[in-house]
Steps between C-alpha positions, in 0.01 A plus 500: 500500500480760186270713752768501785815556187292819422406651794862478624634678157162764601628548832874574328348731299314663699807517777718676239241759397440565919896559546533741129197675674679505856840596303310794311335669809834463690649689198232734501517561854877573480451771198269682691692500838687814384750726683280781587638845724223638689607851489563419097292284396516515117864468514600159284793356716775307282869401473797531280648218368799674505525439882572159397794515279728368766332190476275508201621589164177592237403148397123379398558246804637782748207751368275246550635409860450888585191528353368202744649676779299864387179264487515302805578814710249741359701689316346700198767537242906468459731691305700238293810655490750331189767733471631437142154432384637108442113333588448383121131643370412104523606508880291816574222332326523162741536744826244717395238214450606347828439873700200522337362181641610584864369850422790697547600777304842574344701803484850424238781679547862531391832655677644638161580859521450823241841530431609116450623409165265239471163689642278510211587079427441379877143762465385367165527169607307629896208649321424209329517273810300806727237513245392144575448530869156576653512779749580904501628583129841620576884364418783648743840565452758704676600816435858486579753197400801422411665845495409478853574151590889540331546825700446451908565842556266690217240664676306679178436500139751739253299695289618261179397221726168671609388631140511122383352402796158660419509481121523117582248469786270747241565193282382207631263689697308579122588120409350342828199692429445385133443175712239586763801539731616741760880551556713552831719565615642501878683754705829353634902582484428882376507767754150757475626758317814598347561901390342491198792568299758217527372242721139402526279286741170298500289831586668628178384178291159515638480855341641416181354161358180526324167458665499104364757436741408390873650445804566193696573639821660339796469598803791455706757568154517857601680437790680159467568458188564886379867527471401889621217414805158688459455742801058455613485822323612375124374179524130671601538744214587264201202218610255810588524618151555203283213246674284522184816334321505207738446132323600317844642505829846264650388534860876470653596648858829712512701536865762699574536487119510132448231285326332219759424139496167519632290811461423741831483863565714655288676841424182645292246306674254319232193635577605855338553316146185208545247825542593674207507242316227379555291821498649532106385100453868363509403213704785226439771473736776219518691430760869535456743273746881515532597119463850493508517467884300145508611177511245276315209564265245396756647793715437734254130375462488521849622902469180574247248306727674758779493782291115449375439451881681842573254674210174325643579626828595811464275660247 
């Protein structure tokens, strides 16, 4: 009787160490399925979280939740985007641990702008949480804000505006640095280039900051988001001579001037900012979605699984 009690608590034993072993290669398997374009192959494919705010507000269950998602579908990396740096330095602790295990890497990022009044608090509190994640060494912010966000029709930066502008991207730039960190900041409402005088532009900014700044550019900004569109011509000229300065790419596709919910050929097709980029050794991309149009969260998966698909194929 003892010898049948103990085989049967061998054979549970030995049962749950066969399905952890099962469990493990499955996981294994899954890491190592990676998005991979053939034309690009040492691009790292990811997401932003900020895709997601419709539905998903930062949380360490909604982080997590994404983070499964980036895993399960070969991702590489996302951008975590928490726009008043809110994620206590607990909560980045618990989502970093938890990307770590399903081997993703993490990007953190914030939506405060130079100008706001409350820049330098939301940033002391997003290096912090950046310097915890496992991945590229950079923290992101924008470069324009509030002064833009109160004013629909302002299309550059004063000079008053523009002189504070650098001296505070200069700033943090110096600060993020004294912490292993790279700062960013994106292109977005500002038009190229002002005249140099009284207004000024994101070409102009570029030229100004100090060479601890870098750029977190975004591909289809220049001409859907730009309150003043990029013309080919600019929009060549400004990423031809600041690609050195790139930290990472928001892969979004701009028609007729408007932002889409799935990527496809778009107004400045991909491939001319992937093969720079690349050649220089900027290989992480994430793919930026317009979710406002869908109905559901499960649609907007659905829109990254389509706009992975559209990448694979393509390139």
């Amino acid at each position: 009787m003892k010898k049948v009690i103990y085989r049967g608590k061998l054979l549970v034993v030995v049962g749950i160490l066969l399905m952890v072993l099962i469990f493990s290669c499955i996981n294994v398997a899954a890491v190592s399925k990676r998005i991979v374009l053939s034309k690009y192959p040492t691009i790292k494919l990811g997401f932003l979280t900020a895709n997601f705010l419709k539905y998903l507000q930062p949380t360490v269950a909604n982080e997590e939740k994404l983070i499964d998602f980036a895993s399960n579908n070969g991702f590489w990396w996302i951008e975590i985007r928490d726009p008043q740096a809110k994620l206590t330095l607990q909560e980045c602790k618990e989502i970093s641990a938890y990307a770590q295990a399903k081997k993703i890497e993490v990007i953190y990022a914030t939506n405060a702008g130079l100008l706001d009044a409350n820049y330098f608090e939301v940033m002391a509190r997003a290096i912090g949480n950046a310097n915890v994640f496992v991945g590229k060494r950079v923290i992101r912010s924008g470069a324009n804000g509030d002064e833009f966000n109160n004013d629909p029709n302002k299309k550059y930066w004063t000079a008053d505006e523009f002189a504070k502008l650098v001296a505070n991207a200069n700033k943090i730039a110096n600060k993020a640095k004294s912490f292993g960190l790279t700062f960013l900041c994106e292109n977005a409402n500002e038009g190229y280039r002002g005249d140099g005088k009284t207004t000024f532009g994101w070409g102009d900014f570029l030229d100004a900051v100090n060479s601890n700044v870098g750029w977190q550019i975004d591909t289809g900004n220049f001409f859907c988001v730009s309150r003043v569109p990029y013309n080919l011509d600019d929009a060549r000229a400004i990423f031809t001579k600041y690609v050195g300065r790139i930290g990472y790419m928001h892969v979004k596709a701009s028609v007729d001037n408007h932002v889409q919910a799935v990527l496809c050929d778009t107004f400045m097709p991909f491939e001319e900012f992937f093969g720079p980029c690349v050649k220089v050794g900027m290989v992480n991309m994430a793919m930026e979605i317009d979710g406002s149009p869908t109905k559901t969260v499960d649609e907007l998966f659905s829109n990254h699984l389509k706009s992975a698909a559209y990448l694979v194929k393509k390139y």
